[in-house]
TORLUMRO-162225 format. One line per 4 residues: their letters; for each residue y, x, z of C-alpha. Coordinates in steps of 0.05 Angstrom, whole numbers, always signed. Example, Ala and Ser with C-alpha at 12.3 -4.5 7.8 and 13.67 -1.06 7.14 Angstrom:
AS	-90/+246/+156; -21/+273/+143;
This chain:
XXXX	+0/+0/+0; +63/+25/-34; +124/-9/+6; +199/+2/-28;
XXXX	+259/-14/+8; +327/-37/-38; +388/-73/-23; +352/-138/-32;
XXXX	+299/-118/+25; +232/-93/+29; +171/-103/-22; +99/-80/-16;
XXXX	+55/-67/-77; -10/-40/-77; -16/+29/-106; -36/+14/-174;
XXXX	+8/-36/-187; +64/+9/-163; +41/+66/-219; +30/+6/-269;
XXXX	+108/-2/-251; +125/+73/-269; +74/+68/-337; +21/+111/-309;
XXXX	-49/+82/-315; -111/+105/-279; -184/+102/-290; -231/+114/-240;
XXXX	-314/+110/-245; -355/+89/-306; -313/+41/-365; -345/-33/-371;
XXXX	-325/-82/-418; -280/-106/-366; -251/-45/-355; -244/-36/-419;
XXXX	-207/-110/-421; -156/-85/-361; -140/-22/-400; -120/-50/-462;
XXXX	-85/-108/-422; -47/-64/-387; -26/-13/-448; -8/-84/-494;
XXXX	+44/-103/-434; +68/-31/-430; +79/-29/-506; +115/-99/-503;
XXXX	+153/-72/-449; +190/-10/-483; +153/+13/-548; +189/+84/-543;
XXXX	+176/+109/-474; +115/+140/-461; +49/+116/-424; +10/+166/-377;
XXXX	-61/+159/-373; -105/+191/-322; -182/+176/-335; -234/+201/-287;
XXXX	-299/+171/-307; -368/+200/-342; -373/+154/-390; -387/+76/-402;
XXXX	-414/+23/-435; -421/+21/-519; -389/-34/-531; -325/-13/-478;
């Protein structure tokens, strides 16, 4: 738990939602289709975001399914 404090008062976030915030994306353990799902989710909103700033990517995983 991530917790910011602004002029408009305090707000938690969990941690990845907080990098999600800042365009970093992690993955952790082996990729699934539904990881696979949450990854490309999360890029497609990044991209509709701002289409010229970068996206960071940290993957940590041996491998996955096929069809991921």
């Amino acid at each position: 738990m991530v917790i910011e404090t602004s002029s408009r008062g305090e707000r938690a976030y969990d941690i990845f939602s907080r990098l999600l915030k800042e365009r970093i994306i992690c993955i952790n353990g082996p990729i699934s289709d539904d990881t696979a799902h949450v990854v490309v989710a999360q890029l497609l909103f990044l991209e509709s975001e701002n289409p010229s700033k970068p996206i960071n990517m940290y993957l940590n995983s041996p491998g996955g399914a096929v069809t991921a």
